[in-house]
C-alpha positions as CSV (number, residue, x, y, z in Angstrom):
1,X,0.0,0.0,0.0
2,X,1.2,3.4,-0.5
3,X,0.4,6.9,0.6
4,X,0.5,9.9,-1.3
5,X,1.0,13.5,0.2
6,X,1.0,16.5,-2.7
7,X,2.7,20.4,-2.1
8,X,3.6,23.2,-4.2
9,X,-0.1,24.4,-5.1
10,X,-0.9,28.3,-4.9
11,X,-1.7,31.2,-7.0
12,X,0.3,32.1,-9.5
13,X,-0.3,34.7,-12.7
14,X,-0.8,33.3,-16.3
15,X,2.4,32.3,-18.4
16,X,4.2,31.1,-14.8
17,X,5.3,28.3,-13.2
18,X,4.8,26.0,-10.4
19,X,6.1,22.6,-9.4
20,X,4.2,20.6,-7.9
21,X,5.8,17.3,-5.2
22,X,4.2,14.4,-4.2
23,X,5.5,12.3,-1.5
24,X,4.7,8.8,-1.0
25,X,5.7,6.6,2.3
26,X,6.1,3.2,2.1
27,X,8.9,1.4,1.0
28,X,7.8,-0.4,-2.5
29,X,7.3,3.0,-4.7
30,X,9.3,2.1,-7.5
31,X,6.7,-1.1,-7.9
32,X,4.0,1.6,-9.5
33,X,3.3,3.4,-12.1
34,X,2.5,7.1,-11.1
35,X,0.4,9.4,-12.5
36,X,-1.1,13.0,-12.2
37,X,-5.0,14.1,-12.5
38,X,-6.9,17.4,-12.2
39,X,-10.8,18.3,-11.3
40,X,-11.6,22.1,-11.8
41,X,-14.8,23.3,-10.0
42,X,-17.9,21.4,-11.7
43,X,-16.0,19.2,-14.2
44,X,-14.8,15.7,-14.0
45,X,-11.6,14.6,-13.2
46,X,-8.8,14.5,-15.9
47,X,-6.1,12.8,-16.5
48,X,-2.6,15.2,-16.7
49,X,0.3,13.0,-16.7
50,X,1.8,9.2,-16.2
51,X,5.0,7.6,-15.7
52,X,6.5,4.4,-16.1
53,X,7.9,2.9,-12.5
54,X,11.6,4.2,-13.8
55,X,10.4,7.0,-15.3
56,X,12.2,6.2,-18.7
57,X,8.7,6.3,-20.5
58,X,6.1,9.7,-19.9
59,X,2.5,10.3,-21.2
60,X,0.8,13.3,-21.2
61,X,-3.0,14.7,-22.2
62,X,-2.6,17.3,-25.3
63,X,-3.4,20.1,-23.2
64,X,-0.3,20.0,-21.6
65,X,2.0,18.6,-24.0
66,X,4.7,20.9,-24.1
67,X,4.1,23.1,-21.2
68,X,4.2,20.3,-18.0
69,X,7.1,17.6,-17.3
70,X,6.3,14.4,-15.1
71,X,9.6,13.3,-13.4
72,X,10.0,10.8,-10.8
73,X,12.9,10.1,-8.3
74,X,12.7,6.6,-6.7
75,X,15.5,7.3,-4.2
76,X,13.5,9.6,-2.8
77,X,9.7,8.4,-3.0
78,X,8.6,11.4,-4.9
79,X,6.7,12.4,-8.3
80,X,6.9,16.1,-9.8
81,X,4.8,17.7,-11.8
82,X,6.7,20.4,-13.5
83,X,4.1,23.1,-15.0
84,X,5.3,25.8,-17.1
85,X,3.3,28.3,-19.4
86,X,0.1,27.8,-16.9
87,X,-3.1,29.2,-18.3
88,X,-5.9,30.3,-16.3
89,X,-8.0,26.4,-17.8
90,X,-4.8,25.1,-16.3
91,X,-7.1,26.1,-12.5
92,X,-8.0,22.9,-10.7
93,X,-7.3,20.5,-7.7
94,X,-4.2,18.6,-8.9
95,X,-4.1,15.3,-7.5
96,X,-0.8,12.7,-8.1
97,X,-1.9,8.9,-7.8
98,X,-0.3,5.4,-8.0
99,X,-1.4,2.4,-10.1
100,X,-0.6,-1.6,-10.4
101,X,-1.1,-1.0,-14.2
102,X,2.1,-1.6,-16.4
103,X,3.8,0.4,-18.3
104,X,1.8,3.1,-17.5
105,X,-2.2,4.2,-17.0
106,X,-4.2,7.3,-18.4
107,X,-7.2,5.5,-16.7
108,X,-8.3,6.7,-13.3
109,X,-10.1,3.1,-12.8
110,X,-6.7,1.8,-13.4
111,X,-5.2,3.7,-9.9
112,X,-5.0,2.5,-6.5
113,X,-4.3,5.1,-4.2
114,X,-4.7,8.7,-4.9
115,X,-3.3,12.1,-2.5
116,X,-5.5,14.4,-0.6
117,X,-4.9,16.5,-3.8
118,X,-3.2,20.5,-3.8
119,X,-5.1,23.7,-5.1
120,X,-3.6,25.4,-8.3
121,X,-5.1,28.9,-9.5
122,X,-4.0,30.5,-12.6
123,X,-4.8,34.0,-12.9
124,X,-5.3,36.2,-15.6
């Protein structure tokens, strides 16, 4: 089992950046595949970003191809989310999540354990 804890949420203008951690304890975190999702106010959740358990192989949705990097670092239990360019659609809960599902999972059925989630808000 694994537990996720996400930081580095806030405000931040349009065409900035934030980075965004997730923490996970346990000690078998390099056994899933990770993955990032967002829910803005009144939509469905979406899926943002996933990476393979070494994080040699990345997937991401075309909204943010280009503008956010998924990285992971198994040494130290943590997945980033690395967002660049943000646009004000870019506002949402982000939440980072782990799955069983090999190589890697754009699914949210397909994830196991999900973080509390961290606030983003992109103004104009």
């Amino acid at each position: 089992q694994v537990q996720l804890v996400e930081s580095g949420g806030g405000l931040v203008q349009a065409g900035g950046s934030l980075r965004l951690s997730c923490a996970a304890s346990g000690r078998t975190f390099s056994s899933y595949v990770m993955g990032w999702f967002r829910q803005a106010p009144g939509k469905e959740r979406e899926f943002v970003a996933t990476s393979t358990r070494s994080g040699g192989g990345v997937t991401y949705a075309d909204s943010v191809k280009g503008r956010f990097t998924i990285s992971r670092d198994n040494t130290k239990n943590s997945v980033f989310l690395q967002m660049n360019s943000l646009k004000p659609e870019d506002t949402a809960v982000y939440y980072c999540a782990a799955s069983h599902v090999f190589p890697w999972s754009v699914y949210e059925s397909e994830y196991d354990y999900w973080g509390q989630g961290t606030q983003v808000t992109v103004s104009s």
